[in-house]
mmCIF file of the N, C-alpha and C atoms, coordinates in Angstrom:
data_MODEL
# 
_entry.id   MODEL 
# 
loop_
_atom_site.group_PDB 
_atom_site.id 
_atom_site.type_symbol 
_atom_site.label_atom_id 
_atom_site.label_alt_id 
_atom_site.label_comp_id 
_atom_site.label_asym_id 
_atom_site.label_entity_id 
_atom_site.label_seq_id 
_atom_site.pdbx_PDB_ins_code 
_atom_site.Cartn_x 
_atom_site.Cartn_y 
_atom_site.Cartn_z 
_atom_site.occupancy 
_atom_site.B_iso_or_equiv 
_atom_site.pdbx_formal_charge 
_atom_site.auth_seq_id 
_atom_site.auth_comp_id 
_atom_site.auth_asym_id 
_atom_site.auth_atom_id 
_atom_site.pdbx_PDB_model_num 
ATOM 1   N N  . UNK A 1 1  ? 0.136   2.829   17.277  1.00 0.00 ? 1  UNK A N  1 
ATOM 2   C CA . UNK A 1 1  ? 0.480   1.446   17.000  1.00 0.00 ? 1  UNK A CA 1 
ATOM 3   C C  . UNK A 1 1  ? 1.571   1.049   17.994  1.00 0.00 ? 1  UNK A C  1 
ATOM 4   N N  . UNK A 1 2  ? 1.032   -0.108  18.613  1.00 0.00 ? 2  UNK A N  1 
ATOM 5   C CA . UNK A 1 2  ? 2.245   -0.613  19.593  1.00 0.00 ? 2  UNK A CA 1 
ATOM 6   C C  . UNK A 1 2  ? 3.807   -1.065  19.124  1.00 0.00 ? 2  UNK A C  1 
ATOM 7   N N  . UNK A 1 3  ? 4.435   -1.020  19.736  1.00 0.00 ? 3  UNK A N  1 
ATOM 8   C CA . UNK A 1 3  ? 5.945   -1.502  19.279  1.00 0.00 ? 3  UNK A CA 1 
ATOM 9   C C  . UNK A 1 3  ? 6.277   -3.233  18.535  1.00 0.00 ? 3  UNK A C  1 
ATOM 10  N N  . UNK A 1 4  ? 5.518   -3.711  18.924  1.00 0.00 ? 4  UNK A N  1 
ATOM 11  C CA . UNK A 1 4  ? 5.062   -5.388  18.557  1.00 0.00 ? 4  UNK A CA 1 
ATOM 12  C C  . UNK A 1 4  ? 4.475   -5.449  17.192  1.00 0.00 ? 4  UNK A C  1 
ATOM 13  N N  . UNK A 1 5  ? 2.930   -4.511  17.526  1.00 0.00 ? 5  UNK A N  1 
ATOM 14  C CA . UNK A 1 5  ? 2.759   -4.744  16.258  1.00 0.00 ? 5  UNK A CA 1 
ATOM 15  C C  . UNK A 1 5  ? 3.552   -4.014  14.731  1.00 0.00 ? 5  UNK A C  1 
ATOM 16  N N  . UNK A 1 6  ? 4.309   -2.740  14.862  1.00 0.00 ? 6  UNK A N  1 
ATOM 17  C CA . UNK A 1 6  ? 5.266   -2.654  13.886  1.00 0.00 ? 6  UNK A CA 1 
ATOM 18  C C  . UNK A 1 6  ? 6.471   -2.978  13.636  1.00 0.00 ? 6  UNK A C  1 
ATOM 19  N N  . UNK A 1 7  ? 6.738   -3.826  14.636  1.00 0.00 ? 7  UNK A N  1 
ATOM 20  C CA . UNK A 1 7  ? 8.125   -5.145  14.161  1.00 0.00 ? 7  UNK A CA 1 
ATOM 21  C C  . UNK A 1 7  ? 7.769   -6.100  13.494  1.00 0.00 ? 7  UNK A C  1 
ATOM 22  N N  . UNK A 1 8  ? 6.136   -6.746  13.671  1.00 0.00 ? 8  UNK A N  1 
ATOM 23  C CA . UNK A 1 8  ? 5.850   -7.556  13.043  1.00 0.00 ? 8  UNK A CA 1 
ATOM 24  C C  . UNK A 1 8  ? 5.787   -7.107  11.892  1.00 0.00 ? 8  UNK A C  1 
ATOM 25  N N  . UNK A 1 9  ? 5.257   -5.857  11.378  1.00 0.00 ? 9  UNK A N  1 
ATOM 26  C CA . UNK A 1 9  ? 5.126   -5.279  10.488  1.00 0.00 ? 9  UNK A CA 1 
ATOM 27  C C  . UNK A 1 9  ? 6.192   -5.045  9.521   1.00 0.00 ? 9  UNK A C  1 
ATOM 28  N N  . UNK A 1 10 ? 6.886   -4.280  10.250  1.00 0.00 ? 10 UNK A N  1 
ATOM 29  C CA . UNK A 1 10 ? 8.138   -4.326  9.679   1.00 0.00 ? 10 UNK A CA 1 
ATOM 30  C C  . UNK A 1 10 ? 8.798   -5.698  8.553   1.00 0.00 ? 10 UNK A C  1 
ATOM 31  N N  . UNK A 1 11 ? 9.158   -6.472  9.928   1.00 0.00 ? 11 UNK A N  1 
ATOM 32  C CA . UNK A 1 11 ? 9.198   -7.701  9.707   1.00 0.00 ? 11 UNK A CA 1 
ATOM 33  C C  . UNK A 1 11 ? 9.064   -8.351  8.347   1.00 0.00 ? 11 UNK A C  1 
ATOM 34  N N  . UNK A 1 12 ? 7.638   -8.099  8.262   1.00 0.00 ? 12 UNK A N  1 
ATOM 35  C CA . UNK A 1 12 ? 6.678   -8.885  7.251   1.00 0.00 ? 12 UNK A CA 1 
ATOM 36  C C  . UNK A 1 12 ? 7.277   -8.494  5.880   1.00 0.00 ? 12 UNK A C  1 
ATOM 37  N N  . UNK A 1 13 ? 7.508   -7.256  5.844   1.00 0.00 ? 13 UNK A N  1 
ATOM 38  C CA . UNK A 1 13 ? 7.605   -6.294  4.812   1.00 0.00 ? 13 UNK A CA 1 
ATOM 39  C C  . UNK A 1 13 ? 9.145   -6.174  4.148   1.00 0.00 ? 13 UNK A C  1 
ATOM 40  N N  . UNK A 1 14 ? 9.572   -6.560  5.561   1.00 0.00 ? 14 UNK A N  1 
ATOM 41  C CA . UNK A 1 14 ? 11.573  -6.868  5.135   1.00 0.00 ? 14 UNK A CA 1 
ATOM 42  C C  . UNK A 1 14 ? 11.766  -8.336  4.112   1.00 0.00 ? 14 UNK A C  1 
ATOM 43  N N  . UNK A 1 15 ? 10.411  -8.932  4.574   1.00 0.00 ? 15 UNK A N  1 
ATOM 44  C CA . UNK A 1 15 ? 10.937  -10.618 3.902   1.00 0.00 ? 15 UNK A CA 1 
ATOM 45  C C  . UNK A 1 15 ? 10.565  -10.965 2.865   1.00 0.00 ? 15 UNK A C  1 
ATOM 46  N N  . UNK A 1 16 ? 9.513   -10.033 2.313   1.00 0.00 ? 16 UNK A N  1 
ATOM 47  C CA . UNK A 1 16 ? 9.053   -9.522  1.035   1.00 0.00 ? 16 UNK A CA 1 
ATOM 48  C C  . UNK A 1 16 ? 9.849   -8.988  0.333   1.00 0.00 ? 16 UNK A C  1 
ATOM 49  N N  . UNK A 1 17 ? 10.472  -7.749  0.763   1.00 0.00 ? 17 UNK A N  1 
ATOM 50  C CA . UNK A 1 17 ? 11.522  -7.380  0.128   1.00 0.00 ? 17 UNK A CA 1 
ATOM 51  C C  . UNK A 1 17 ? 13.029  -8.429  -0.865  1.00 0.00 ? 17 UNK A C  1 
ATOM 52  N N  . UNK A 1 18 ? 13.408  -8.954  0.814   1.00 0.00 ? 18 UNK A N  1 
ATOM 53  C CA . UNK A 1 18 ? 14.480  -9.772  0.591   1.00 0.00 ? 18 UNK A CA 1 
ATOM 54  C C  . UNK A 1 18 ? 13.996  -10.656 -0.652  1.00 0.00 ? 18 UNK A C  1 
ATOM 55  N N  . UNK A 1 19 ? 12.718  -11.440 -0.835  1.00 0.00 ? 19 UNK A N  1 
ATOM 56  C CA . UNK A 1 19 ? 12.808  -12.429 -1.990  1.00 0.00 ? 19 UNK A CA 1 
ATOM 57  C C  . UNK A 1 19 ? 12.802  -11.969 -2.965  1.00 0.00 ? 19 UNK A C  1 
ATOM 58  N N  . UNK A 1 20 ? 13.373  -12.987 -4.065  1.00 0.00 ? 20 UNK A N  1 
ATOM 59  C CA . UNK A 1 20 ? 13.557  -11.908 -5.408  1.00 0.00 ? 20 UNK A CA 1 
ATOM 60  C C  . UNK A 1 20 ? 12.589  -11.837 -5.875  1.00 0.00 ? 20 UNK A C  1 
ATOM 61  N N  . UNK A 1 21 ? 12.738  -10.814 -7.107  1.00 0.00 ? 21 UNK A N  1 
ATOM 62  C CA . UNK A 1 21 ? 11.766  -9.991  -7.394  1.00 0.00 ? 21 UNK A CA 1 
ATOM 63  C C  . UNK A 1 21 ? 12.186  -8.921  -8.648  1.00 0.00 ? 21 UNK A C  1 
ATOM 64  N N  . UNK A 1 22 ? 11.213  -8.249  -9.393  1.00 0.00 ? 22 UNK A N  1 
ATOM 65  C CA . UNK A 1 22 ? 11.883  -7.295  -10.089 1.00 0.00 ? 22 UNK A CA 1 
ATOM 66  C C  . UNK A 1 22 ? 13.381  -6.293  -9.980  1.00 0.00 ? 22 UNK A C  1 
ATOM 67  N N  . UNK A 1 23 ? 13.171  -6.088  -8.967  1.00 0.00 ? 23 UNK A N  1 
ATOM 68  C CA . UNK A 1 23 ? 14.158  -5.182  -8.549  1.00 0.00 ? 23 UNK A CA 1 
ATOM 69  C C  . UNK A 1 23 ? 15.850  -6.563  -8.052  1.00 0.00 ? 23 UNK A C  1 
ATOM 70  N N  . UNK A 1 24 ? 15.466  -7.379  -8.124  1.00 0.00 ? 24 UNK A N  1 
ATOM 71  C CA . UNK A 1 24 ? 17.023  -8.456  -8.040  1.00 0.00 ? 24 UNK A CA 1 
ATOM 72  C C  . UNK A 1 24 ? 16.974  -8.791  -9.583  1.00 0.00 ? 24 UNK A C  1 
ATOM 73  N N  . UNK A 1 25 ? 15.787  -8.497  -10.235 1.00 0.00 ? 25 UNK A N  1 
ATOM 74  C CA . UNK A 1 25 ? 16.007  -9.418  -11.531 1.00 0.00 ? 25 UNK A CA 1 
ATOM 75  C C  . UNK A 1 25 ? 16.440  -8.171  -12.187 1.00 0.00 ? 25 UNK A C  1 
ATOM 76  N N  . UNK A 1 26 ? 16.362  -6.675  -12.039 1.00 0.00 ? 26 UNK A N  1 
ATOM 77  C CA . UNK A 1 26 ? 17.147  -5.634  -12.591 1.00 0.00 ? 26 UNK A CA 1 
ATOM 78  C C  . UNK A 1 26 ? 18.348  -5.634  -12.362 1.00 0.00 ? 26 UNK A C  1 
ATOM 79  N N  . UNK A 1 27 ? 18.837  -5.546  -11.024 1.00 0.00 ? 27 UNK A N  1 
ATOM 80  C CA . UNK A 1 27 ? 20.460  -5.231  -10.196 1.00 0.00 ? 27 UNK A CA 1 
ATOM 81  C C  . UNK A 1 27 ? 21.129  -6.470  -10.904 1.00 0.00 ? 27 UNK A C  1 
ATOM 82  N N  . UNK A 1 28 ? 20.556  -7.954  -11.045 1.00 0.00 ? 28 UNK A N  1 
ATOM 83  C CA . UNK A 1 28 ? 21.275  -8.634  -11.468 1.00 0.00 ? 28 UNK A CA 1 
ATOM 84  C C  . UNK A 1 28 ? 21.423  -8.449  -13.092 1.00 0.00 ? 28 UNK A C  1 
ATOM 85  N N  . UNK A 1 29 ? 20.363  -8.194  -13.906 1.00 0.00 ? 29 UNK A N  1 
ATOM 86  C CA . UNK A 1 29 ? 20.707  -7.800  -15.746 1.00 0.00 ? 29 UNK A CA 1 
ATOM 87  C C  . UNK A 1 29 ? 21.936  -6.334  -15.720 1.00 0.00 ? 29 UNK A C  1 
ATOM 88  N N  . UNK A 1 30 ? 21.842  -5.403  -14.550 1.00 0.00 ? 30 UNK A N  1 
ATOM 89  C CA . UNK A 1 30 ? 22.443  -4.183  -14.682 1.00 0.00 ? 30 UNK A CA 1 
ATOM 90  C C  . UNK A 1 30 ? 23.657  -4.811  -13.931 1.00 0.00 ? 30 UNK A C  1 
ATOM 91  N N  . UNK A 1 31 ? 24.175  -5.680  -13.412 1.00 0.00 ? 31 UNK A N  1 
ATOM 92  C CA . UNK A 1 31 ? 25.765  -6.099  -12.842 1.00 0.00 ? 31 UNK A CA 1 
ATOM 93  C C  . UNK A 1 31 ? 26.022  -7.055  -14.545 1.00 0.00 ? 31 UNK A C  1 
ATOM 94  N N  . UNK A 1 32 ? 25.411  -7.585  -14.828 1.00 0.00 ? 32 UNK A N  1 
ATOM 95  C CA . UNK A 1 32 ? 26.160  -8.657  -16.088 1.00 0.00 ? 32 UNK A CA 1 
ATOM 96  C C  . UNK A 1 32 ? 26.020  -7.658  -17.062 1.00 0.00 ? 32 UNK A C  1 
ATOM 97  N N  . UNK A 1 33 ? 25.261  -6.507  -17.367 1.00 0.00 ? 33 UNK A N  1 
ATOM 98  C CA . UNK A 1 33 ? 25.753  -5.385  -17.941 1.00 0.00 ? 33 UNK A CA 1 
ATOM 99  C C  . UNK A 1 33 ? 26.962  -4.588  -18.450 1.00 0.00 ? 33 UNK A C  1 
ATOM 100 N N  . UNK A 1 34 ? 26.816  -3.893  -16.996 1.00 0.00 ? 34 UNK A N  1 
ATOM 101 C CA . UNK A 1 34 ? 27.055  -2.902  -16.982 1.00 0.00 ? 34 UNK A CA 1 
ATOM 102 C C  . UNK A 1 34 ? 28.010  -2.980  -15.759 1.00 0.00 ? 34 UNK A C  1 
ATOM 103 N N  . UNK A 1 35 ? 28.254  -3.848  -14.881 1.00 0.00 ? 35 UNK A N  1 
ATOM 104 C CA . UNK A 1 35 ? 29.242  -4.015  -13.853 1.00 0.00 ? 35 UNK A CA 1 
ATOM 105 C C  . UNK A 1 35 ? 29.262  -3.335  -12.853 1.00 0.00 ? 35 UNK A C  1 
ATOM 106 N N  . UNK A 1 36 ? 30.192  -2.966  -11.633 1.00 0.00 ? 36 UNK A N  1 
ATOM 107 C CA . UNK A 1 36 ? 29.622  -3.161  -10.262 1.00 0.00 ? 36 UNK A CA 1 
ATOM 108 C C  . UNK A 1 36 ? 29.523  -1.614  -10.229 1.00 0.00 ? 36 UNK A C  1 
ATOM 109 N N  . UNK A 1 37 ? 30.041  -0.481  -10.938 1.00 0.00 ? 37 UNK A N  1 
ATOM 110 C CA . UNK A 1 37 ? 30.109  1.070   -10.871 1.00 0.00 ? 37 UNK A CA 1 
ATOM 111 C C  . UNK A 1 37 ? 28.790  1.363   -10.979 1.00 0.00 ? 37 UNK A C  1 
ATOM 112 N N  . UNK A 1 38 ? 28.045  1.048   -11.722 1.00 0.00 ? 38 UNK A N  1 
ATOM 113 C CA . UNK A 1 38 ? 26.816  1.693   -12.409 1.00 0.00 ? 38 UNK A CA 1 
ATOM 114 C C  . UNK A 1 38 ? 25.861  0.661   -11.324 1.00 0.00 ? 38 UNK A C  1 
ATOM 115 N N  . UNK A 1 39 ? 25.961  -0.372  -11.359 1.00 0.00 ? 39 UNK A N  1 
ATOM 116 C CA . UNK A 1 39 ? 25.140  -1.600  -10.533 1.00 0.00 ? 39 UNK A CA 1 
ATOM 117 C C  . UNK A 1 39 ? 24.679  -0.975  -9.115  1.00 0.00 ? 39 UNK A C  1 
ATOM 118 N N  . UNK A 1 40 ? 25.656  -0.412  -8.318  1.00 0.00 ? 40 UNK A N  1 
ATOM 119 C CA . UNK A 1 40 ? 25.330  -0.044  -7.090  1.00 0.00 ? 40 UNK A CA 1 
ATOM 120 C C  . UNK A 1 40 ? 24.717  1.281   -7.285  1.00 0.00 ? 40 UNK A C  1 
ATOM 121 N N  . UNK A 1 41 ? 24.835  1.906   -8.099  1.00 0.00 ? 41 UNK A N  1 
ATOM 122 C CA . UNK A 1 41 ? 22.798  2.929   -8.191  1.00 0.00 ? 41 UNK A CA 1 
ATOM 123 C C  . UNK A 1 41 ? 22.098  2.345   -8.204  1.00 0.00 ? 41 UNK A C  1 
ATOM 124 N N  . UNK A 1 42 ? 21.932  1.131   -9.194  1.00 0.00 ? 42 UNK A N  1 
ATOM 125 C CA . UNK A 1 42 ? 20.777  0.199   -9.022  1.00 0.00 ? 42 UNK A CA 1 
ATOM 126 C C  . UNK A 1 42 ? 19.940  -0.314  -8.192  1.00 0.00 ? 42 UNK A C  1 
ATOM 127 N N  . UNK A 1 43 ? 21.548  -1.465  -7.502  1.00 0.00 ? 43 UNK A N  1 
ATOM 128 C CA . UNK A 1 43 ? 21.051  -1.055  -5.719  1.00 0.00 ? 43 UNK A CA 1 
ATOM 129 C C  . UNK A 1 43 ? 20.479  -0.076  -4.791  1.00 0.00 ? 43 UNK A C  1 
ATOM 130 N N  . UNK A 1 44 ? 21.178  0.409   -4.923  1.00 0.00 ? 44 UNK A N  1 
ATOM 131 C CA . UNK A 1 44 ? 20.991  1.619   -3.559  1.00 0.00 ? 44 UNK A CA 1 
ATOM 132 C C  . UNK A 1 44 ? 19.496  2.580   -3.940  1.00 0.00 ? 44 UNK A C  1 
ATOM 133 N N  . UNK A 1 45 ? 18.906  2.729   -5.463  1.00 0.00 ? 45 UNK A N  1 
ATOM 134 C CA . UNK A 1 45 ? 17.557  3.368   -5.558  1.00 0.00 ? 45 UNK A CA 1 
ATOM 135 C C  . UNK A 1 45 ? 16.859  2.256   -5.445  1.00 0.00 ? 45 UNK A C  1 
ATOM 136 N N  . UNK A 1 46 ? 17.557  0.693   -5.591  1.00 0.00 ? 46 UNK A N  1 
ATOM 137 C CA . UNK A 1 46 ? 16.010  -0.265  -5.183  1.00 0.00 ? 46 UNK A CA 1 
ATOM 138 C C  . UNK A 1 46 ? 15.714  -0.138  -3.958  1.00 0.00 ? 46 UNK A C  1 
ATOM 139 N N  . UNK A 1 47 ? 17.080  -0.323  -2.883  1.00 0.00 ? 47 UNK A N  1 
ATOM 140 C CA . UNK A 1 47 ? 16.801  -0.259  -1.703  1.00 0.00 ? 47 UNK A CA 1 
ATOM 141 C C  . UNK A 1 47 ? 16.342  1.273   -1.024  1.00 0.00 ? 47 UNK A C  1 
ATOM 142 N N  . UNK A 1 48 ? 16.118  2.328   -1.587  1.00 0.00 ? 48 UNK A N  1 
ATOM 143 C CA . UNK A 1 48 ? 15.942  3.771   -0.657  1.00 0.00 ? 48 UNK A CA 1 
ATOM 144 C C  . UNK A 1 48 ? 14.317  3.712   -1.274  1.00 0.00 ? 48 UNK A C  1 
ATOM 145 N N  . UNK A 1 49 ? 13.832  2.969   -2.675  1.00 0.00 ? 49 UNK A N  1 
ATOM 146 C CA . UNK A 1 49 ? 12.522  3.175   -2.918  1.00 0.00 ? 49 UNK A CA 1 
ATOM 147 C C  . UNK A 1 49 ? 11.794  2.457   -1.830  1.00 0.00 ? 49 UNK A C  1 
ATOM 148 N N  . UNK A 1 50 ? 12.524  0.981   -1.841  1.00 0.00 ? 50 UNK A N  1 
ATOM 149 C CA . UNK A 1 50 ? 11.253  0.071   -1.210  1.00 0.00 ? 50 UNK A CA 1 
ATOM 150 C C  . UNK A 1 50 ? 11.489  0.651   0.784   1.00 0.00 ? 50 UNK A C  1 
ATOM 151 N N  . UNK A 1 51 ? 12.408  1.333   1.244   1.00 0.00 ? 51 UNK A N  1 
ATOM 152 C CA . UNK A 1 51 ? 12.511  2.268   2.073   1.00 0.00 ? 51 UNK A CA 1 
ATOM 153 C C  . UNK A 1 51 ? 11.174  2.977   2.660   1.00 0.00 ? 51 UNK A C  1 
ATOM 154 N N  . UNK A 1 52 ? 11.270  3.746   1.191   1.00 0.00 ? 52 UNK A N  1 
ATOM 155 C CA . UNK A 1 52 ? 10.325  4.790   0.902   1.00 0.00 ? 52 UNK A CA 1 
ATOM 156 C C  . UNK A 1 52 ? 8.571   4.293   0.732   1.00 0.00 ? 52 UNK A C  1 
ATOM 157 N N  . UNK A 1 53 ? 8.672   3.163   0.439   1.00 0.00 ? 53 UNK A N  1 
ATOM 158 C CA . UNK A 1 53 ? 7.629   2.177   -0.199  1.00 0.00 ? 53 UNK A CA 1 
ATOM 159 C C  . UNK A 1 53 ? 6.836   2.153   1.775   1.00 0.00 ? 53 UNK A C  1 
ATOM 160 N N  . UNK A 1 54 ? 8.070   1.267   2.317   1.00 0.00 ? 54 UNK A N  1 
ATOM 161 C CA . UNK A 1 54 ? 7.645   1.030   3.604   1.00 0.00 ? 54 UNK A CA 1 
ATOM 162 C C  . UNK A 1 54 ? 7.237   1.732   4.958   1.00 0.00 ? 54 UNK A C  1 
ATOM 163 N N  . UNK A 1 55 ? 7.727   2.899   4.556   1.00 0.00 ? 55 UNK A N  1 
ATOM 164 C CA . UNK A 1 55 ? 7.642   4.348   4.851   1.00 0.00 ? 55 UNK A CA 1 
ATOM 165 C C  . UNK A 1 55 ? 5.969   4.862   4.816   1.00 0.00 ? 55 UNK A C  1 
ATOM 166 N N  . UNK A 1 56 ? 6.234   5.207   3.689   1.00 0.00 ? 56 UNK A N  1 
ATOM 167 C CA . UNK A 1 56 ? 4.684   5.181   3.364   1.00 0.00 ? 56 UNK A CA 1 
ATOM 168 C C  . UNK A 1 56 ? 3.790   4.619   3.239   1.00 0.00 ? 56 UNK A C  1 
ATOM 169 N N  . UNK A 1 57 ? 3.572   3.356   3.341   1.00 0.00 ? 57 UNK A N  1 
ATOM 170 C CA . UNK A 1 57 ? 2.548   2.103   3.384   1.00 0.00 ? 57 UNK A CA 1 
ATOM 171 C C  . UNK A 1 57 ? 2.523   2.097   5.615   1.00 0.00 ? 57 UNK A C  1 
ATOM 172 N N  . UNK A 1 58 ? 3.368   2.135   6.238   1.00 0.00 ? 58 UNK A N  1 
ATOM 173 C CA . UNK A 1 58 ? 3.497   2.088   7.672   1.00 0.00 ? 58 UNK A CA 1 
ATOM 174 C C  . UNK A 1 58 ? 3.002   3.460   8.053   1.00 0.00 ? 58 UNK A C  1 
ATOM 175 N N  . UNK A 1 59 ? 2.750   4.706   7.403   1.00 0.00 ? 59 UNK A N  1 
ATOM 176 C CA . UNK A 1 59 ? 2.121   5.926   8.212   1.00 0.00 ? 59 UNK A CA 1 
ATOM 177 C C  . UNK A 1 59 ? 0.919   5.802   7.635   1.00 0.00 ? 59 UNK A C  1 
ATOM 178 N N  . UNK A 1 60 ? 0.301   5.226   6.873   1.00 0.00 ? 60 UNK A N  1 
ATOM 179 C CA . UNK A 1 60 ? -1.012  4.985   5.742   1.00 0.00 ? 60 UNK A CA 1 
ATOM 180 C C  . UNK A 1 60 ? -1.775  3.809   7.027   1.00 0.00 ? 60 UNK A C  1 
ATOM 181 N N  . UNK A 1 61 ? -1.331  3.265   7.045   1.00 0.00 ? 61 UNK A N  1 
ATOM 182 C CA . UNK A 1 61 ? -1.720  1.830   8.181   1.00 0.00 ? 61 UNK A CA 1 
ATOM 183 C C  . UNK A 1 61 ? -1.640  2.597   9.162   1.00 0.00 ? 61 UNK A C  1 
ATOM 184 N N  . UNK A 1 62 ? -0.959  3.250   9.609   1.00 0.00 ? 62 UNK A N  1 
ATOM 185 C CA . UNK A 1 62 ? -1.484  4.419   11.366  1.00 0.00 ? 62 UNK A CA 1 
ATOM 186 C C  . UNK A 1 62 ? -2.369  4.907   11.106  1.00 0.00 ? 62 UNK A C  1 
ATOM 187 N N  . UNK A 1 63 ? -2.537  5.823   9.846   1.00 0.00 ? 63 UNK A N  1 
ATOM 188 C CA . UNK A 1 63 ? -3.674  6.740   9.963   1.00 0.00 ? 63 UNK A CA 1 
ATOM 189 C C  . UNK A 1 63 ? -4.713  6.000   9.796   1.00 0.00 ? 63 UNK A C  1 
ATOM 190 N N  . UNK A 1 64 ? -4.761  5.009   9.335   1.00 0.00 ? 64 UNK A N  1 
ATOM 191 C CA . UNK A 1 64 ? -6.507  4.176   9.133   1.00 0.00 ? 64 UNK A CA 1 
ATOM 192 C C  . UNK A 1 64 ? -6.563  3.145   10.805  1.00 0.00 ? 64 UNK A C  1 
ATOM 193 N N  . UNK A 1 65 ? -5.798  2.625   11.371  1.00 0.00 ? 65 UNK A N  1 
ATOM 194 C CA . UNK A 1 65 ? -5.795  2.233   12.464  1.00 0.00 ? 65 UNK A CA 1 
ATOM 195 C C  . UNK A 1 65 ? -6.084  3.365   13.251  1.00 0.00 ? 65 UNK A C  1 
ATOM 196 N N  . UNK A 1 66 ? -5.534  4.590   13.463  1.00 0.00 ? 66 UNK A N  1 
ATOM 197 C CA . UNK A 1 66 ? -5.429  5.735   14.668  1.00 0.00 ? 66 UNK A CA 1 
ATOM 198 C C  . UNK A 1 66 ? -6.865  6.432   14.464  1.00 0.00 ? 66 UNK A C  1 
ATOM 199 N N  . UNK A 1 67 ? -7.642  6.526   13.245  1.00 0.00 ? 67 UNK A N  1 
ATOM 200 C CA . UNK A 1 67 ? -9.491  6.504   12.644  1.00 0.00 ? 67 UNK A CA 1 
ATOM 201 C C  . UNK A 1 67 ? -10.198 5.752   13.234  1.00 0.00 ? 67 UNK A C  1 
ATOM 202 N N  . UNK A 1 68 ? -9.680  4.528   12.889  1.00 0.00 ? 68 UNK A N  1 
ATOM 203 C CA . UNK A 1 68 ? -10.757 3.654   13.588  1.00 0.00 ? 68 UNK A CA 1 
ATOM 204 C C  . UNK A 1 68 ? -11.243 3.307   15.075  1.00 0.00 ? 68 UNK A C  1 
# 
């Protein structure tokens, strides 16, 4: 996969992220909770999953592109 097309990729997948979504509608019930100690696990496993999410959805898309 060229460098273009996985920035776009990337890209695409960052701006998805950014809008809210389950994972802002958790971090935000777990900060009016439970406050900013406990909150930033919240954070930090939403952000290392969808990481992980993009991770693996971007080597899944090579291997069916690098097949074909």
């Amino acid at each position: 996969m060229d460098t273009l097309t996985w920035l776009t990729y990337v890209g695409v997948i960052f701006a998805l992220i950014i809008f809210p979504g389950p994972v802002a509608l958790l971090c935000t019930s777990h900060g009016l909770k439970f406050g900013r100690k406990h909150t930033t696990a919240t954070v930090l496993g939403g952000a290392l999953s969808s990481l992980v999410l993009m991770m693996v959805s971007s080597l899944g898309l090579g291997a069916i592109l690098a097949a074909s």
